[in-house]
MITIDO-949189 format. One record per residue (C-alpha): residue number from 1; z, y, x. Coordinates in nm, 2 decimals. Last residue first. Layout:
BEGIN
+-----+--------+--------+--------+
!   k !      w !      v !      u !
+-----+--------+--------+--------+
! NUM !      Z !      Y !      X !
...
+-----+--------+--------+--------+
END
This chain:
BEGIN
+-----+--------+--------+--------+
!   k !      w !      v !      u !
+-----+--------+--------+--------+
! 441 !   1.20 !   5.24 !  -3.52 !
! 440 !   1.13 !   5.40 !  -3.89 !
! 439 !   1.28 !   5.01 !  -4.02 !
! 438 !   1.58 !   5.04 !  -3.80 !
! 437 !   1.65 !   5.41 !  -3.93 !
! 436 !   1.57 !   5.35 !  -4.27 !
! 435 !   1.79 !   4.99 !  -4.27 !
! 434 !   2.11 !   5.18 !  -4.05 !
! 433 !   2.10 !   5.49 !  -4.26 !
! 432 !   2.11 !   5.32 !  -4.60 !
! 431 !   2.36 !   5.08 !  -4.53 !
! 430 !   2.58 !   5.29 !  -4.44 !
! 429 !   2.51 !   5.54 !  -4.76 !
! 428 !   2.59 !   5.25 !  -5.01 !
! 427 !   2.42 !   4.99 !  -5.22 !
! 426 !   2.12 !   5.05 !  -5.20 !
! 425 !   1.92 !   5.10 !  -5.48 !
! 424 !   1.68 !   4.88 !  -5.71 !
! 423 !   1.58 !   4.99 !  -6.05 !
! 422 !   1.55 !   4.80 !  -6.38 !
! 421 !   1.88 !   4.93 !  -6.53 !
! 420 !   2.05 !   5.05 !  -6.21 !
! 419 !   2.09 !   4.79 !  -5.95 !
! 418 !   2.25 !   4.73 !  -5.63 !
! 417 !   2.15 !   4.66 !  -5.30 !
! 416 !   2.27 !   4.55 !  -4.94 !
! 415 !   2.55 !   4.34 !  -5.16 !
! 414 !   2.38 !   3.99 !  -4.96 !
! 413 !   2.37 !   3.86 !  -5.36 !
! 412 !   2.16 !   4.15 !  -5.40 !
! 411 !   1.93 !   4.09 !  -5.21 !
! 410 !   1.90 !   3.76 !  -5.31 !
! 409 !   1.89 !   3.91 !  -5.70 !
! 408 !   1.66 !   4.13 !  -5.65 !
! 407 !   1.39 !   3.90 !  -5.50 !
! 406 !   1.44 !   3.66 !  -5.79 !
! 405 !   1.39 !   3.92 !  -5.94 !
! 404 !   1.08 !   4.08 !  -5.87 !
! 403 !   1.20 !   4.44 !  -5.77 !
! 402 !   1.15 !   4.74 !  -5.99 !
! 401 !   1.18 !   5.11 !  -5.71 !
! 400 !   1.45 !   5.34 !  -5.59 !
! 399 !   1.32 !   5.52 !  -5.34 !
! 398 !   1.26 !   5.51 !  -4.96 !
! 397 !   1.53 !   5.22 !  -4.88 !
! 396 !   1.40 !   5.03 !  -5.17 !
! 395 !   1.00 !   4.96 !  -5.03 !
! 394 !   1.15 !   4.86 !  -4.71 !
! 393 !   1.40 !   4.66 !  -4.89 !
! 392 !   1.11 !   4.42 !  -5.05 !
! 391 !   0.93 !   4.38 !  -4.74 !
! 390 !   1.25 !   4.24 !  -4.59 !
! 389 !   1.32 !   4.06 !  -4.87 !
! 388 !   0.91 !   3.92 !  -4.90 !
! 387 !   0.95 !   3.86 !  -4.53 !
! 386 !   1.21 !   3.64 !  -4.55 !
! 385 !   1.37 !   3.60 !  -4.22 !
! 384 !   1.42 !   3.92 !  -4.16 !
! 383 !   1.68 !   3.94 !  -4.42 !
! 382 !   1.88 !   3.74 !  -4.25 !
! 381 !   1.84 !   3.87 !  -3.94 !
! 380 !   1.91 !   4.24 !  -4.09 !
! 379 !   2.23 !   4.10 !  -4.24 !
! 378 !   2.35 !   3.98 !  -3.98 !
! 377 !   2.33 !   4.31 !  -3.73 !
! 376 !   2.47 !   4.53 !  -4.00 !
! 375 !   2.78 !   4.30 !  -3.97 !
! 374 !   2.82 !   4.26 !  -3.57 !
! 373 !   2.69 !   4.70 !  -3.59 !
! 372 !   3.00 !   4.76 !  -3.84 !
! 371 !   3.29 !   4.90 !  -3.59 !
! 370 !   3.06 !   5.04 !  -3.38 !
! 369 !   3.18 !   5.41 !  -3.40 !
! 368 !   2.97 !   5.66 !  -3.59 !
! 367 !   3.07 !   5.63 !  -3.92 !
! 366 !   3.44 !   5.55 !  -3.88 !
! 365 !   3.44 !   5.83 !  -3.60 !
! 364 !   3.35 !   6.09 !  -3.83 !
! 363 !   3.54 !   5.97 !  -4.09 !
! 362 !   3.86 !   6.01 !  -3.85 !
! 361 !   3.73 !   6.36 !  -3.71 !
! 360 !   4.04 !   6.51 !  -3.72 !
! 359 !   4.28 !   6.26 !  -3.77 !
! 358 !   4.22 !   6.09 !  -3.48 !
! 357 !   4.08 !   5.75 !  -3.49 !
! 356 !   4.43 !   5.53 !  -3.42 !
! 355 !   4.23 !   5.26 !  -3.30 !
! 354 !   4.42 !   4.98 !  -3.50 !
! 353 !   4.48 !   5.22 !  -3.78 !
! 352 !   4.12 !   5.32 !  -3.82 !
! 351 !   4.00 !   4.95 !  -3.70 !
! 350 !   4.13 !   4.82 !  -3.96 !
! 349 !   4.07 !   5.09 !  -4.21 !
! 348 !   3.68 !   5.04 !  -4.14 !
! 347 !   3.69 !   4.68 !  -4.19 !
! 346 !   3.89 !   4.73 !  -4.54 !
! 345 !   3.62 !   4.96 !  -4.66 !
! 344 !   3.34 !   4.78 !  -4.52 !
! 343 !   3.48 !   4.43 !  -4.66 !
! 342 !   3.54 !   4.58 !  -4.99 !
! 341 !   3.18 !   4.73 !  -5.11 !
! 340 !   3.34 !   5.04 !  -5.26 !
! 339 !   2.97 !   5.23 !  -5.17 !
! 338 !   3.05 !   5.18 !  -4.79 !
! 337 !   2.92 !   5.56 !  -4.67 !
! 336 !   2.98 !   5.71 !  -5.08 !
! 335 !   3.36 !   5.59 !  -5.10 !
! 334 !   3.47 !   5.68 !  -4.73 !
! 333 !   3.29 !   6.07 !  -4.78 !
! 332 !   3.44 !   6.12 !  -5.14 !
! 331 !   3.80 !   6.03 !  -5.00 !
! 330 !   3.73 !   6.26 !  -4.73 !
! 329 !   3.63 !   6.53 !  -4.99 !
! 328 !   4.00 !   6.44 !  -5.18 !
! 327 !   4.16 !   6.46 !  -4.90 !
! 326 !   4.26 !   6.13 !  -4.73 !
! 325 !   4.65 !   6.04 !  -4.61 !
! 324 !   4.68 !   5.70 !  -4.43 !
! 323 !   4.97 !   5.47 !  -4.52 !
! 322 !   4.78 !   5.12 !  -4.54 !
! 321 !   4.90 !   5.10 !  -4.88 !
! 320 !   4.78 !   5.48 !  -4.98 !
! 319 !   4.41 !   5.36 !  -4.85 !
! 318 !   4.44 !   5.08 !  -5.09 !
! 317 !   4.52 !   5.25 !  -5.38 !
! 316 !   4.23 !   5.56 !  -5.31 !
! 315 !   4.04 !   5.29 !  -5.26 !
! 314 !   4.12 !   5.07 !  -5.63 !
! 313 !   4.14 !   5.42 !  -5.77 !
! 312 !   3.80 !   5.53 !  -5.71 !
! 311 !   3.62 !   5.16 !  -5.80 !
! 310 !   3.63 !   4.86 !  -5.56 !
! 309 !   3.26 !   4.69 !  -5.58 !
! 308 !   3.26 !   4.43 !  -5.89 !
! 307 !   3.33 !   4.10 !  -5.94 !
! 306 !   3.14 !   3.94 !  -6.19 !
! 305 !   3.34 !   3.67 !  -6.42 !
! 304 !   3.16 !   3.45 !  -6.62 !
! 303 !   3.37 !   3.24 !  -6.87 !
! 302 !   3.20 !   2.93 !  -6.99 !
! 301 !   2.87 !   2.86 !  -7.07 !
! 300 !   2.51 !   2.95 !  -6.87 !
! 299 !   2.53 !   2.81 !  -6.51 !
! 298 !   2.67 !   2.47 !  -6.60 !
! 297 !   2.34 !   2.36 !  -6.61 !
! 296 !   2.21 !   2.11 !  -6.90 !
! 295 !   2.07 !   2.35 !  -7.10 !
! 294 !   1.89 !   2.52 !  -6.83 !
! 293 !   1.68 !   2.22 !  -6.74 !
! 292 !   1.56 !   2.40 !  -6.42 !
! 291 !   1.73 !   2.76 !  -6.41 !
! 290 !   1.92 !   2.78 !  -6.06 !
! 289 !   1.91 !   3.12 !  -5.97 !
! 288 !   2.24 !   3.16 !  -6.03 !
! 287 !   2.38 !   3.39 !  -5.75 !
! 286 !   2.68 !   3.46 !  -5.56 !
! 285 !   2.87 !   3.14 !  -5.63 !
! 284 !   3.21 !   3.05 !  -5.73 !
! 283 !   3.27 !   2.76 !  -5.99 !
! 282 !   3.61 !   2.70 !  -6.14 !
! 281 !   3.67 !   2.39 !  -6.39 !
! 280 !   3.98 !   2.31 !  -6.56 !
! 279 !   4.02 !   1.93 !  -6.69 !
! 278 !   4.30 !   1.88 !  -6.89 !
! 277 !   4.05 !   1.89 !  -7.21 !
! 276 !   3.93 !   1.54 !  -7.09 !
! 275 !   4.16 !   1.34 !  -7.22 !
! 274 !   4.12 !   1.44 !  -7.55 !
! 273 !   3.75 !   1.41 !  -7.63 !
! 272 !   3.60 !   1.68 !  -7.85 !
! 271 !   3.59 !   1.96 !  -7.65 !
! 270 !   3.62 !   1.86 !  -7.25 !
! 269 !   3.31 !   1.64 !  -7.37 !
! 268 !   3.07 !   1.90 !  -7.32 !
! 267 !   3.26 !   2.07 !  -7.01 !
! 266 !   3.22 !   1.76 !  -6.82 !
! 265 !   2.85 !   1.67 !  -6.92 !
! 264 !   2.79 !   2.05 !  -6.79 !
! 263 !   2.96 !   1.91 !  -6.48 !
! 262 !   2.71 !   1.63 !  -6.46 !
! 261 !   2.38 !   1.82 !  -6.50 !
! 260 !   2.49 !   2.06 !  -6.19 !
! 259 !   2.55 !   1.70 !  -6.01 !
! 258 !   2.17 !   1.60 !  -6.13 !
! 257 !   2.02 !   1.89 !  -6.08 !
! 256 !   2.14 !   2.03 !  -5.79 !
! 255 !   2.12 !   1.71 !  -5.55 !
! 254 !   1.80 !   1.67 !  -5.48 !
! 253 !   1.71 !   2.03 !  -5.54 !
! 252 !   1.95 !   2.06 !  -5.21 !
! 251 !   1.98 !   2.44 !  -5.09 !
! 250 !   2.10 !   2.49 !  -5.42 !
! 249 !   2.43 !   2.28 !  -5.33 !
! 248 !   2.52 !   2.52 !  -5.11 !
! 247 !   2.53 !   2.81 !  -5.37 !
! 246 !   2.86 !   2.65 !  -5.50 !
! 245 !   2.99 !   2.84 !  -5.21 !
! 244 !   3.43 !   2.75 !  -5.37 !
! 243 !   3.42 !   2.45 !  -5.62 !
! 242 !   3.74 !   2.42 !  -5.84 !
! 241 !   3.90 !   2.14 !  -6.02 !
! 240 !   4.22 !   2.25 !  -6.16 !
! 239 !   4.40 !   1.92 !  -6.34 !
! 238 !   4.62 !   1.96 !  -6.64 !
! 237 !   4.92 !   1.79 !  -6.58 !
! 236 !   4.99 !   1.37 !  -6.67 !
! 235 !   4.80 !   1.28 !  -6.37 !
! 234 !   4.70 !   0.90 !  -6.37 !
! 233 !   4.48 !   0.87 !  -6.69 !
! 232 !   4.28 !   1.19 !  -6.54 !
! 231 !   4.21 !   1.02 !  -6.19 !
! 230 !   4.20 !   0.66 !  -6.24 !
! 229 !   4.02 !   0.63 !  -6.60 !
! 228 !   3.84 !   0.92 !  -6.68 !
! 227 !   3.81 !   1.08 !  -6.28 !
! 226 !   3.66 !   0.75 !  -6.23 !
! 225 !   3.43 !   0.67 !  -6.56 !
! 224 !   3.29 !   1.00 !  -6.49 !
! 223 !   3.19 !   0.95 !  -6.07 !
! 222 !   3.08 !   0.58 !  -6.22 !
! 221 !   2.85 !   0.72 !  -6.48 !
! 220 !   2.68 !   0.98 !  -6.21 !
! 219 !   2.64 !   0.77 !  -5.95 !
! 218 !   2.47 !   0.48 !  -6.13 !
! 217 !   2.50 !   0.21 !  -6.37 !
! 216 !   2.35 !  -0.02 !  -6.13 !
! 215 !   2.53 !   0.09 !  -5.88 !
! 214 !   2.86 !   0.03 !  -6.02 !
! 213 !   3.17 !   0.23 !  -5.87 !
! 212 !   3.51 !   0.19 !  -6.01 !
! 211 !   3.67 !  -0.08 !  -5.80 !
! 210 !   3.47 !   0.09 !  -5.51 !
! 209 !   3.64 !   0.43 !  -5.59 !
! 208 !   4.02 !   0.32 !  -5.59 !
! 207 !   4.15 !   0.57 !  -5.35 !
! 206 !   4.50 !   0.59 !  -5.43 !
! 205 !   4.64 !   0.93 !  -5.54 !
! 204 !   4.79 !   1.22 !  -5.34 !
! 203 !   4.59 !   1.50 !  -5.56 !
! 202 !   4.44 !   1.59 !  -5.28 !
! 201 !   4.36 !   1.29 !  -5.14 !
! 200 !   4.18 !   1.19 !  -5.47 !
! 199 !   3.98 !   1.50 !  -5.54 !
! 198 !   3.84 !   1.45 !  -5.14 !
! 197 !   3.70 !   1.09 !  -5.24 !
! 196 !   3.61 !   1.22 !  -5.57 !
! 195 !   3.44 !   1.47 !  -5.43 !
! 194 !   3.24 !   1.28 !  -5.11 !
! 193 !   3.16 !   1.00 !  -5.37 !
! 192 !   2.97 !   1.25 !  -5.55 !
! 191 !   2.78 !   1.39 !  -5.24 !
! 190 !   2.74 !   1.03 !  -5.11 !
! 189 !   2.53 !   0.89 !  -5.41 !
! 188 !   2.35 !   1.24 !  -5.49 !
! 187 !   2.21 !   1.17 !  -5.14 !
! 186 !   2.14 !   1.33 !  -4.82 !
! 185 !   2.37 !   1.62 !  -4.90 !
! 184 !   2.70 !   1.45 !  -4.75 !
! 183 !   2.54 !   1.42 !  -4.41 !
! 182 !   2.53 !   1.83 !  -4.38 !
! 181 !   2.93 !   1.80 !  -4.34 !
! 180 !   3.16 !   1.97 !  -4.61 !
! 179 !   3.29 !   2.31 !  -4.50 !
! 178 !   3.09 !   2.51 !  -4.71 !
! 177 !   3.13 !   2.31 !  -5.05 !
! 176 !   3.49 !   2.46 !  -5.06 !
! 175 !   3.63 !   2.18 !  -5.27 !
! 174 !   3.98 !   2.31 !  -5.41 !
! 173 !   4.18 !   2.02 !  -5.63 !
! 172 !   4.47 !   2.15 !  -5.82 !
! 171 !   4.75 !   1.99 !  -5.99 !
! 170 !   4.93 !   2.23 !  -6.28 !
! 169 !   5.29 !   2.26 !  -6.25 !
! 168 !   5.23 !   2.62 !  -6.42 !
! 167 !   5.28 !   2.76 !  -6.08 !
! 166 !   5.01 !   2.56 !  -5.94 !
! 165 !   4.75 !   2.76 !  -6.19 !
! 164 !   4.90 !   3.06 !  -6.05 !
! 163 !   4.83 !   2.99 !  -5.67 !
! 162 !   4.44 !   2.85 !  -5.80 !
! 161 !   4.37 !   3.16 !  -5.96 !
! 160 !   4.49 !   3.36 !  -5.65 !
! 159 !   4.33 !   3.18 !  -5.45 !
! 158 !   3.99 !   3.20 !  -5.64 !
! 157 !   4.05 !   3.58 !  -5.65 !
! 156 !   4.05 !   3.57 !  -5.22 !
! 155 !   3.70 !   3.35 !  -5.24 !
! 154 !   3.52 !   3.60 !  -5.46 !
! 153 !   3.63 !   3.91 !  -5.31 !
! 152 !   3.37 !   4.09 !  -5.21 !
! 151 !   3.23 !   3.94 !  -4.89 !
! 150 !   2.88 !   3.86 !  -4.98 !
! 149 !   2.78 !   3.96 !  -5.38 !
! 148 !   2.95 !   3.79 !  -5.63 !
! 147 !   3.05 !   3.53 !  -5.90 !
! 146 !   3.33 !   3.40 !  -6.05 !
! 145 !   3.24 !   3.10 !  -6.32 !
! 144 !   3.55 !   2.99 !  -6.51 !
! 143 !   3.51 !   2.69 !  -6.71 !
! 142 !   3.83 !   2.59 !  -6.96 !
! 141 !   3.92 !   2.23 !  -7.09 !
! 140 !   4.19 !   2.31 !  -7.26 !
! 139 !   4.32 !   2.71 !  -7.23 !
! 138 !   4.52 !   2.78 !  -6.93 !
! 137 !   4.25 !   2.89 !  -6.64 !
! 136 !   4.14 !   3.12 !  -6.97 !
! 135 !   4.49 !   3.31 !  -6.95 !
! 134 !   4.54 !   3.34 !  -6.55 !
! 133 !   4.15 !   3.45 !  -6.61 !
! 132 !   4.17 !   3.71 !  -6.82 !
! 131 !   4.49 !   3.85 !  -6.60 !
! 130 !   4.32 !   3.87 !  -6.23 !
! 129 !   4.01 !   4.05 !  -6.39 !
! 128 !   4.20 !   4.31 !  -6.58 !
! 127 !   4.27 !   4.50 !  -6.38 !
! 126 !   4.06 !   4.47 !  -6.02 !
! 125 !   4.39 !   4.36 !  -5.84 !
! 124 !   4.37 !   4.51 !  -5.46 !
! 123 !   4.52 !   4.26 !  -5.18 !
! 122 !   4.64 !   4.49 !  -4.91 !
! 121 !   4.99 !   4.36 !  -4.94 !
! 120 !   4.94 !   4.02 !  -4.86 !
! 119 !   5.12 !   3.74 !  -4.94 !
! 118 !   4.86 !   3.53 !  -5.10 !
! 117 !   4.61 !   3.58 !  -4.77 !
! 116 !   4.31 !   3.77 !  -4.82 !
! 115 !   4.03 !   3.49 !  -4.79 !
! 114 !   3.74 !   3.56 !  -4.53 !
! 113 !   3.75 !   3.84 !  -4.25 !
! 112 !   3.93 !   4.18 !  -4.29 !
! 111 !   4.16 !   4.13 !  -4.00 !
! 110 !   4.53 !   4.10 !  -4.08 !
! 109 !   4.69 !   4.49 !  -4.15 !
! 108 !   5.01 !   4.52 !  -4.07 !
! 107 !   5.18 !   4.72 !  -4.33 !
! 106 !   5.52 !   4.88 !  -4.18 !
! 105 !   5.84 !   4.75 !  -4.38 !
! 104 !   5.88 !   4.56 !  -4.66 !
! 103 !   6.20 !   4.53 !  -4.78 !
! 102 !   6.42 !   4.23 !  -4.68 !
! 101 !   6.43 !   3.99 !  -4.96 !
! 100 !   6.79 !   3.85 !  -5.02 !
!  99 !   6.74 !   3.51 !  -5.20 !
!  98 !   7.04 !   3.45 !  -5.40 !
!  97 !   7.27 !   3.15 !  -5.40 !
!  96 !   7.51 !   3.02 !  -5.69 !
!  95 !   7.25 !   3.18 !  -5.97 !
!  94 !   7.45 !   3.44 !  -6.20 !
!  93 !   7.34 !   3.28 !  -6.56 !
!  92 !   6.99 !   3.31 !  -6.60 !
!  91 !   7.04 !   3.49 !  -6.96 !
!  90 !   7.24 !   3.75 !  -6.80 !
!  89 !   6.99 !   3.83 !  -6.60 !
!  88 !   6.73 !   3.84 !  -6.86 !
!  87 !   6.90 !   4.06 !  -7.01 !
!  86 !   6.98 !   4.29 !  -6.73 !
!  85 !   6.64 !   4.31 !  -6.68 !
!  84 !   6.55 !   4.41 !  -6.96 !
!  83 !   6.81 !   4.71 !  -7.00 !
!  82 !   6.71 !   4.80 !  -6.69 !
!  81 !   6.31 !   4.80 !  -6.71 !
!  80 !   6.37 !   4.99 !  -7.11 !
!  79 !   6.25 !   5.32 !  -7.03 !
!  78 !   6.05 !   5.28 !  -6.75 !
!  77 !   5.86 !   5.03 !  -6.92 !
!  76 !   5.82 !   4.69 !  -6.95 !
!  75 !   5.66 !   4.46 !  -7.25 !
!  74 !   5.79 !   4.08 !  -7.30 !
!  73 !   5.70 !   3.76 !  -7.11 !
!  72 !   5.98 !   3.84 !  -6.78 !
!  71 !   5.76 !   3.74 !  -6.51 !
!  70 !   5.42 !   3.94 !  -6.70 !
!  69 !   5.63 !   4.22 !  -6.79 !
!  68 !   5.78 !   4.22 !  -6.47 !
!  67 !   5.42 !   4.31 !  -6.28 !
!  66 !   5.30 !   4.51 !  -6.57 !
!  65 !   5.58 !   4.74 !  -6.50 !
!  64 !   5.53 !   4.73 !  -6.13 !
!  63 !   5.17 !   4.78 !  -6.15 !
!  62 !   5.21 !   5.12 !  -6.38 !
!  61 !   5.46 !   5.26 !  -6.15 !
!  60 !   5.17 !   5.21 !  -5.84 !
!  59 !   4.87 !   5.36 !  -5.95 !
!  58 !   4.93 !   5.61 !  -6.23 !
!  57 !   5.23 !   5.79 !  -6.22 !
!  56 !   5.27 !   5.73 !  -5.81 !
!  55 !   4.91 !   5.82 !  -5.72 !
!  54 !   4.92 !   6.12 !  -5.94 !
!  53 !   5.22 !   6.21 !  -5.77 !
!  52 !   5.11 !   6.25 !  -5.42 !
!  51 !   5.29 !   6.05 !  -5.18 !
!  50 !   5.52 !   6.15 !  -4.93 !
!  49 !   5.79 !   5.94 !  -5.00 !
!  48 !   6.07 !   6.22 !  -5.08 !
!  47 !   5.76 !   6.42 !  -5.26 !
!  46 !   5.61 !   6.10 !  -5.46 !
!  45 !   5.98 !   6.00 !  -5.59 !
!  44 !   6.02 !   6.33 !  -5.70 !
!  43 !   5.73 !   6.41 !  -5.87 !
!  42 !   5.76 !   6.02 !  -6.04 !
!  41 !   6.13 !   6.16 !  -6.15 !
!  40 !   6.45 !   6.06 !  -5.97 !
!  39 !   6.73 !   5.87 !  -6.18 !
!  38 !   7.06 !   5.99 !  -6.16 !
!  37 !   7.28 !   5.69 !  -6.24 !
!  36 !   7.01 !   5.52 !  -6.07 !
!  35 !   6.94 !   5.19 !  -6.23 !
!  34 !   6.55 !   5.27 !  -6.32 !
!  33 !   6.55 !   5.46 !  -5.94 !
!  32 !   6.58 !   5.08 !  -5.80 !
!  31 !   6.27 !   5.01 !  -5.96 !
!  30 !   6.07 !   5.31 !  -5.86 !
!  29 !   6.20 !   5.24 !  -5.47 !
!  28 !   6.10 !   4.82 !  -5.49 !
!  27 !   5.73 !   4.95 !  -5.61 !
!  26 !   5.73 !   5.20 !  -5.29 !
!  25 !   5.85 !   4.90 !  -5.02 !
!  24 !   5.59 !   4.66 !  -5.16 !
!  23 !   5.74 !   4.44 !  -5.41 !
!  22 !   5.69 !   4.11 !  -5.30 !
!  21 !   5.41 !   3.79 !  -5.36 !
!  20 !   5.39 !   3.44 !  -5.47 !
!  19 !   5.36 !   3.54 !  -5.79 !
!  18 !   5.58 !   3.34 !  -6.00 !
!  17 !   5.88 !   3.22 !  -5.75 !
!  16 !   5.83 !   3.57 !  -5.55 !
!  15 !   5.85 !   3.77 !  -5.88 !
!  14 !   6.15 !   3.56 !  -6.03 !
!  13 !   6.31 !   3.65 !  -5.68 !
!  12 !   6.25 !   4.03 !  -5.64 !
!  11 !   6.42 !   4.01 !  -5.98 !
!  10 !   6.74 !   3.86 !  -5.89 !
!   9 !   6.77 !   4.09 !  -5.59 !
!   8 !   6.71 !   4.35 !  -5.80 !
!   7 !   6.97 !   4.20 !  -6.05 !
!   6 !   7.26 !   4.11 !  -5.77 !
!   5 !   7.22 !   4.47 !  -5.64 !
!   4 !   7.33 !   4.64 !  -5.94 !
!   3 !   7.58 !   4.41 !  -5.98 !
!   2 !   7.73 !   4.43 !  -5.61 !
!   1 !   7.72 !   4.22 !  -5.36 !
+-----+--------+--------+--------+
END
């Protein structure tokens, strides 16, 4: 193996050890053109590859230098990638064994339901989402709120945020409140022991609750005297605690204010007592409409991070990835029918690729094939159900118009609208059609 090769390969290793993901098959060509003798422009590149340069200068070059720059802790450019590298290789010492990591070849595309997978090439970074919170997950006794409409990404950054925290040797503890049995919302009693209980498996530690549990003190003392003593006293790391559908737990007014009351008691005491500032908290929810004793809700402090509908270069990214060319009116056409809402985009590239929608009429059919009735079909049940959100969205589908907000934000929260100022819209052309259409039937 040859030098050259030895340092790509040693590269593509440091990014799979930090990231948990590959260079895609066009990143790994602008690297290796940084140690060609005869290095190819981004024109170039983009005409061999058939790519359009703008999307090479601005889209994927750009990622793969803040991609090493991140592994390597210093600022990469075109200009100075091999010299870097070569550094930092040199540094490492030549490892005994490399890693060889086959290119990628053709994307596959997995179907467009729940968490994108770590590995996946199709996972789109909203810059600089991804990075603020790699650096707040680090700080001592850090809250990250991520919230979101339905199926836009929430669950896939949480991942992501949980992957990186474990590469700092950080423990982790991920409670997705959806998949816990409705038994465990009788009480406040079980729901807390049904944490800690699920906090210490995870974190391979003995169960020791009943040694720490006092009723007469209470649920919420003994669940904080036992992540104190047995949980935090036993785990030298910073500890990741992080609740995925935190919504369920508004379903239970029981339960919400006294558990929402005890997290904000965590984050309190995370700044002035020591032990506790290795306790990272991550909430995900679509809404907060949880505003009972405000002050001691975990709703208003921390970082809040909204997640946003893909923008223009975010789709025009993604489309590249899954290797389908779009004019620019075409591009227009995808963008305006699913509004950047994520799921619709990725569902409707899905079934564009596994279809093979000819490219003639490939919008066309994305628009009037049947790809989103299962999805359309759920929300409009759900909606139904409430008549003052289904009232509410018959008013918005003819014009924009003020909603009461709390109606807004459910709505909202389901992504069928979106809001500009004090007015209501929908969200996106499909869901536009499909709503005005029902609702004239």
């Amino acid at each position: 193996m040859s030098n050259l090769e030895e340092i790509i390969t040693f590269t593509e290793r440091l990014i799979s050890e930090k990231t948990k993901t590959h260079l895609t098959f066009l990143q790994k060509v602008i690297l290796l053109e940084c140690f060609s003798e005869n290095s190819k422009n981004y024109e170039q590149i983009a005409l061999e590859n058939n790519y359009s340069e703008k999307y090479i200068r601005q889209v994927v070059a750009p990622k793969v230098w803040q991609l090493i720059s991140g592994i390597v802790g210093e600022k990469v450019t075109r200009n100075n990638c091999r010299a870097v590298l070569e550094q930092q290789y040199k540094k490492s010492g030549t490892p005994q064994k490399l890693i060889v990591i086959p290119p990628i070849a053709k994307i596959v595309l997995e179907f467009p339901e729940g968490q994108v997978p770590l590995d996946s090439p199709l996972y789109v970074e909203r810059t600089p989402i991804e990075t603020i919170c790699y650096q707040e997950i680090l700080q001592p006794g850090a809250l990250i709120r991520i919230q979101g409409s339905r199926k836009i990404g929430k669950t896939s950054l949480l991942a992501r945020i949980i992957a990186y925290s474990e590469n700092q040797n950080y423990s982790t503890v991920h409670l997705d409140l959806e998949r816990a049995e409705t038994e465990i919302f009788t009480s406040v009693r079980k729901f807390i022991r049904w944490i800690c209980a699920n906090a210490t498996q995870q974190l391979n530690l003995n169960s020791q609750l009943d040694d720490y549990w006092d009723e007469d003190v209470g649920a919420l003392i003994s669940c904080t005297n036992y992540w104190r003593s047995h949980i935090l006293e036993s785990i030298s790391d910073p500890i990741v605690l992080a609740f995925d559908s935190m919504d369920k737990v508004f379903d239970y007014p029981n339960i919400a204010q006294d558990f929402f009351a005890l997290l904000r008691s965590w984050y309190e005491i995370s700044k002035d007592i020591l032990i506790w500032k290795k306790l990272r908290l991550i909430i995900v929810h679509v809404h907060d409409l949880y505003i009972h004793k405000k002050y001691q809700s975990p709703f208003n402090v921390g970082l809040i991070i909204k997640i946003p509908p893909f923008n223009q270069t975010q789709i025009e990214d993604l489309v590249q990835r899954c290797e389908l060319k779009l004019n620019p009116n075409e591009l227009t056409y995808l963008i305006e029918l699913t509004g950047g809402l994520p799921y619709l985009i990725r569902l409707a590239l899905y079934y564009t690729i596994s279809n093979k929608f000819s490219r003639e009429n490939l919008l066309e059919s994305i628009n009037k094939s049947e790809i989103f009735n299962q999805h359309l079909h759920y929300l409009r049940v759900k909606i139904q159900q409430d008549f003052q959100l289904w009232d509410s969205l018959k008013q918005v589908v003819n014009s924009p118009v003020e909603l009461e907000t709390e109606v807004a934000i459910k709505l909202k929260s389901l992504g069928v609208i979106a809001l500009e100022g004090d007015q209501a819209i929908v969200s996106c052309q499909l869901y536009q059609d499909y709503f005005r259409n029902f609702i004239g039937e």
